[in-house]
N, C-alpha and C positions, 0 to 999 in steps of 0.2 A: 504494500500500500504506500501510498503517497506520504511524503512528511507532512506535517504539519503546516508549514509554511506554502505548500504549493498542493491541497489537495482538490480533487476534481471532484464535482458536485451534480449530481440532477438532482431535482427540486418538483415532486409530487404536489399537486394542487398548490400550485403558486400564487394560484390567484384571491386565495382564501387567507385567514387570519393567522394561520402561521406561516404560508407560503410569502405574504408581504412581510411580515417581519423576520425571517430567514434572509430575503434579499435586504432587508434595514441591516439586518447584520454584518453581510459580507460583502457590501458595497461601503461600510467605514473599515474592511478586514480586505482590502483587493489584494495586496500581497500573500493574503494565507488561500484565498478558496478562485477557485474556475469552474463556472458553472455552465455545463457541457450542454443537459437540456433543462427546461421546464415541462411541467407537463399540469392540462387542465381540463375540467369538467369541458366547458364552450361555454357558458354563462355570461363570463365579459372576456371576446376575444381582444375587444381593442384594447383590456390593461394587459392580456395575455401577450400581445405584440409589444406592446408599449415593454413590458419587463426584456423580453428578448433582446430586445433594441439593449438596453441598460445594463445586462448582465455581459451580453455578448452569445447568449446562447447559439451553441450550431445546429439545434435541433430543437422542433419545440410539436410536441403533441396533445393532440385535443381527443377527449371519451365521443364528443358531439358528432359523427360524421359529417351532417350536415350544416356543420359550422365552417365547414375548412376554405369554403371560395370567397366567405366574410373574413377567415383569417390570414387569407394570403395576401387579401386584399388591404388587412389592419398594417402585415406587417412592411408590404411595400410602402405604402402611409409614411408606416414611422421609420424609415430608410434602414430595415434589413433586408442582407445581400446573403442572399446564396444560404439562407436556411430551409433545413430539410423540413417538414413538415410531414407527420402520421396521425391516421385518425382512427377512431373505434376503440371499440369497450376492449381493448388486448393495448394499445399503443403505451399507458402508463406502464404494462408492464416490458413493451419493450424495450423501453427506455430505461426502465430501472436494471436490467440483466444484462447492461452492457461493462458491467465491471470498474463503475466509476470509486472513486475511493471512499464516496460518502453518499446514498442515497437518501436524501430526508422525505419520508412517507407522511404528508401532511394531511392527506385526502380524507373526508369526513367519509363513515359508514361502513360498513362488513367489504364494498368494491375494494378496499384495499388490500385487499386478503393475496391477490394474486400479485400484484407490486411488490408486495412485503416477501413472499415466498422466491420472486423473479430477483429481488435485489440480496438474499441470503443465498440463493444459488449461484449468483454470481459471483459470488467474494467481497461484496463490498459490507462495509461498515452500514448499517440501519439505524439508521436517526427517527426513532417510532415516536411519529402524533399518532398513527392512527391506531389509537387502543381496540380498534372492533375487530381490524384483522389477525390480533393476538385471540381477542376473548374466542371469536369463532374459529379460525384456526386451530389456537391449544397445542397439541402435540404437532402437527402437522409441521407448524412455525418449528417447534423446537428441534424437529426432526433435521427442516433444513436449515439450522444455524452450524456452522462449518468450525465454530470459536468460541469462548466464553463469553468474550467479550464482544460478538459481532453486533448486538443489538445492545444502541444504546436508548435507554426511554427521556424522552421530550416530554411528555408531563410535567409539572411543575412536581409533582407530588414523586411520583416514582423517581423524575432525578435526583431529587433531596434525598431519597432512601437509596439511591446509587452512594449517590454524595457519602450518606453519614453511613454506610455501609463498610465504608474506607478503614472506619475505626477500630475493626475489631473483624474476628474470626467467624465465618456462616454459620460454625457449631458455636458459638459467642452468642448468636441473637435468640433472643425468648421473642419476641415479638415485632411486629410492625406496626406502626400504629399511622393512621392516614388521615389527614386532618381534609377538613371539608370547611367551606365558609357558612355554609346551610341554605344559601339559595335566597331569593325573593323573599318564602316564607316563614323562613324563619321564627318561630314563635309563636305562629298564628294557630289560631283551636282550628280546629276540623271541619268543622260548621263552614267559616271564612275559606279554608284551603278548598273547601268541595265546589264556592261559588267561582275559584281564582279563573281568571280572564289569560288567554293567551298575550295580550298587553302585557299584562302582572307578570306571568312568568318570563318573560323576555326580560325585564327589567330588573338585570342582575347587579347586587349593590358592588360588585368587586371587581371583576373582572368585562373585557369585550369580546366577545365570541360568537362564532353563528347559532342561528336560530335552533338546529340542532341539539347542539352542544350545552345552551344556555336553557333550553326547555329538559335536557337530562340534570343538570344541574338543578332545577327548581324542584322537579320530583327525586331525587337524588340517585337516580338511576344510575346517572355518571359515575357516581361514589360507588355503586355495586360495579358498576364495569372496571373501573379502577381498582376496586379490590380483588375481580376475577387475574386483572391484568399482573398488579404485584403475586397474586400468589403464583400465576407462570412464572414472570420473570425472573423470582428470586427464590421458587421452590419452596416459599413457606407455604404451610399449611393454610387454607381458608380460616380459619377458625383461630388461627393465630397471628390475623390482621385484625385491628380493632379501628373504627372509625371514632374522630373526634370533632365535634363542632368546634371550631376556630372562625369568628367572624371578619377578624382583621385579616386572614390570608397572608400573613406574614411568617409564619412556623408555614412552609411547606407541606413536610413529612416527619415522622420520628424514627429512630429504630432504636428499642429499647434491647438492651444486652442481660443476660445471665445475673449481671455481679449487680444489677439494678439501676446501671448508669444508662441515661437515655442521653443520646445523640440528635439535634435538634436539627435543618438547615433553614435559614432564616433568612430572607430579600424582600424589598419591596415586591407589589404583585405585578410584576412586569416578565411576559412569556417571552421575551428576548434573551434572558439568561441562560433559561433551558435548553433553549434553538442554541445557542454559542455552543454549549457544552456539548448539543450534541453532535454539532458540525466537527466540533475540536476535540472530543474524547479524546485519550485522558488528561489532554491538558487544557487552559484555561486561558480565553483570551482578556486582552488588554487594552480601551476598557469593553465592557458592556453597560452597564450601568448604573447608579449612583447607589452605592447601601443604602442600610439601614442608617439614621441619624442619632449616632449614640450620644449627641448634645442637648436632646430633646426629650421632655417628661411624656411618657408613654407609657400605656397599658395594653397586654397582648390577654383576653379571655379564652379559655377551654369550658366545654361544655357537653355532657352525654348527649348523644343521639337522642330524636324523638322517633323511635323506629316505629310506633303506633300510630301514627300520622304517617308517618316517612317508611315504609318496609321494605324498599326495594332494595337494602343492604342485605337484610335479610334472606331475600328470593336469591341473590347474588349465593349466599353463603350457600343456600338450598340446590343451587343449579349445579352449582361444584361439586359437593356430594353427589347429587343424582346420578348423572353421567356424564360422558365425554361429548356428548354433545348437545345438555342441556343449555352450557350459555352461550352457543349458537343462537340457540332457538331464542332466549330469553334478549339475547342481542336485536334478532330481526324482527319480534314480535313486538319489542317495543320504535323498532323504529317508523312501523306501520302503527303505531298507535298515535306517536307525535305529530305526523305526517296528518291523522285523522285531528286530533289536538287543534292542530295551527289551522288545518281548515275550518275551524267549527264546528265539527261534526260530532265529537262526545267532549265529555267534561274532561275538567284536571285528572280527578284521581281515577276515572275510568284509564286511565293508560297503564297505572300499576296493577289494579284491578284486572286489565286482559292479561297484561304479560303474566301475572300468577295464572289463570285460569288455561292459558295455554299451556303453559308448562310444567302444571297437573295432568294435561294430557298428554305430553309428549312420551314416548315410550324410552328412547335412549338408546346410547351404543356402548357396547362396554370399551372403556377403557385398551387405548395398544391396538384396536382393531379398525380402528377410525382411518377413511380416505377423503381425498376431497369430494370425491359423489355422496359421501355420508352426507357431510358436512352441507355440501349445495341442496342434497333431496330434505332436511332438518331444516334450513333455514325457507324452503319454499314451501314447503309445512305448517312451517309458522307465521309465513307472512298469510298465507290460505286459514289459518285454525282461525290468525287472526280477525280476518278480516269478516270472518262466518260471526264471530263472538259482538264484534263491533256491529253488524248488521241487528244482531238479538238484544242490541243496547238500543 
């Protein structure tokens, strides 16, 4: 692989909120990163061109097919020469399998499944946003990582527990523990959460994110995928990650060790940090962005989960037990559920409500025997159980 100082980059959904600040980063970093392609849904070809132009990419693909004579036409616009250009639901992962030194998989949703598996087959380092093509994946992923270290996690949260992971020995940690901000509704009775508005839940007091992302956040489904996500990545047990409401979003992650010392990582909430870290594994660039202000009177609050209101940690911890391709299922079904969400078509907490009720029905695979046809027949299962359940709603 490439040094550090000169390594080569394709950049997964660039056009999204970590794919622009991926390029924030390595356009103040031009001496360390070369970013070979972009690659993006078709949603907006002309920032799709516009970044080419800026990065220098020599190749830049679109999922859209029928975006491609609006993107050739963005990129002559913004006077790039002699870029290649591929289209179709396969092109991210072509682009990821050509053995750049750093692939960053920013792409929202389970599509990333094939990117992620294309850029571990080819030897490159995996800089993972996208936590769905882990959670559905599972073994599959792990099967094709070639390294310990080939996949580094982009979460804020998982890279903190890379981070403080640093401190101590794998047989050292008793626990993970995963902090969460708690979303829009934080503290609200039941009653209020059951009336919340897709407005509401968009309007996340910490962070900016798409509507996806920021709608699993509010039900905290997020927080379940993220705990399916650490228990892959770092082999701990489900059941030995604990979630903790943190509203400041300033403690990341934890990993609490053995002798009873817990190891904190601590940054303002800025996703820039993590994208550096995971461009630069395992070193750290200089800068990204301004700390904490230790001149400054400050209170950081922890607080237990409201899992009775909030249970979708819980269905998390359920799906992991179950089987090897529960939180497939429990991935897709909720992403047809938000999907139904934002259009107005059911309520708030009908989305946790389906995804439990589908995946009481799912039957499962055991364990070690899982392929990708599991995995694809599971997740259209689910998006079909679901969509039967939402109908009876």
């Amino acid at each position: 692989m490439g040094s550090v100082t000169s390594r080569s980059v394709v950049l997964l959904g660039s056009t999204g909120s970590i794919g622009t600040q991926a390029i924030d980063v390595i356009s103040r970093h031009p001496d360390r990163f070369r970013v070979e392609a972009l690659s993006a849904g078709g949603g907006d070809v002309a920032l799709l061109a516009r970044q080419a132009v800026a990065v220098g990419a020599g190749t830049v693909a679109v999922a859209d097919a029928s975006r491609v004579a609006e993107l050739e036409a963005a990129l002559g616009a913004a006077g790039a020469r002699d870029v290649e250009v591929l289209a179709g639901p396969d092109a991210a992962s072509e682009v990821a399998g050509r053995g750049s030194d750093v692939v960053l998989n920013g792409i929202t949703g389970s599509v990333g499944l094939g990117p992620t598996l294309a850029a571990l087959r080819g030897g490159s380092t995996l800089a993972l946003a996208n936590k769905e093509s882990l959670v559905v994946g599972g073994g599959l992923v792990k099967a094709a990582r070639r390294r310990p270290d080939q996949i580094v996690p982009v979460d804020s949260e998982h890279s903190a527990m890379a981070q403080a992971l640093r401190a101590g020995r794998r047989d050292e940690v008793r626990r993970l523990v995963l902090t969460a901000s708690g979303g829009p509704f934080r503290g609200w009775a039941h009653d209020a959460v059951k009336a919340a508005t897709a407005e509401q839940a968009l309007a996340h007091p910490t962070w900016s994110m798409g509507p996806v992302v920021t709608v699993n956040s509010a039900t905290l489904m997020n927080k379940g995928l993220e705990l399916i996500e650490a228990h892959l990545l770092f082999d701990v047990p489900a059941d030995d990650i604990t979630v903790v409401v943190h509203p400041q979003s300033v403690v990341h992650s934890m990993v609490e060790f053995v002798d009873g010392s817990t190891i904190a990582q601590a940054s303002p909430p800025d996703m820039r940090l993590p994208i550096a870290l995971g461009l630069s594994w395992p070193e750290r660039l200089d800068p990204v962005q301004a700390p904490c202000d230790w001149t400054a009177s400050v209170a950081w609050t922890f607080e237990p989960l409201d899992e009775a209101t909030f249970p979708a940690v819980s269905l998390a911890r359920a799906a992991v037990r179950a089987s090897a391709t529960h939180p497939a299922v429990y991935n897709a079904a909720n992403e047809e559920c938000v999907a139904a969400f934002l259009d107005g078509r059911i309520g708030f907490l009908d989305i946790v409500r389906t995804v439990e009720e589908v995946l009481e029905a799912h039957a499962g695979t055991v364990a070690g025997s899982v392929t990708l046809d599991d995995v694809v027949q599971a997740e259209t299962w689910a998006r079909e159980r679901a969509h039967d359940v939402l109908a009876r709603r």
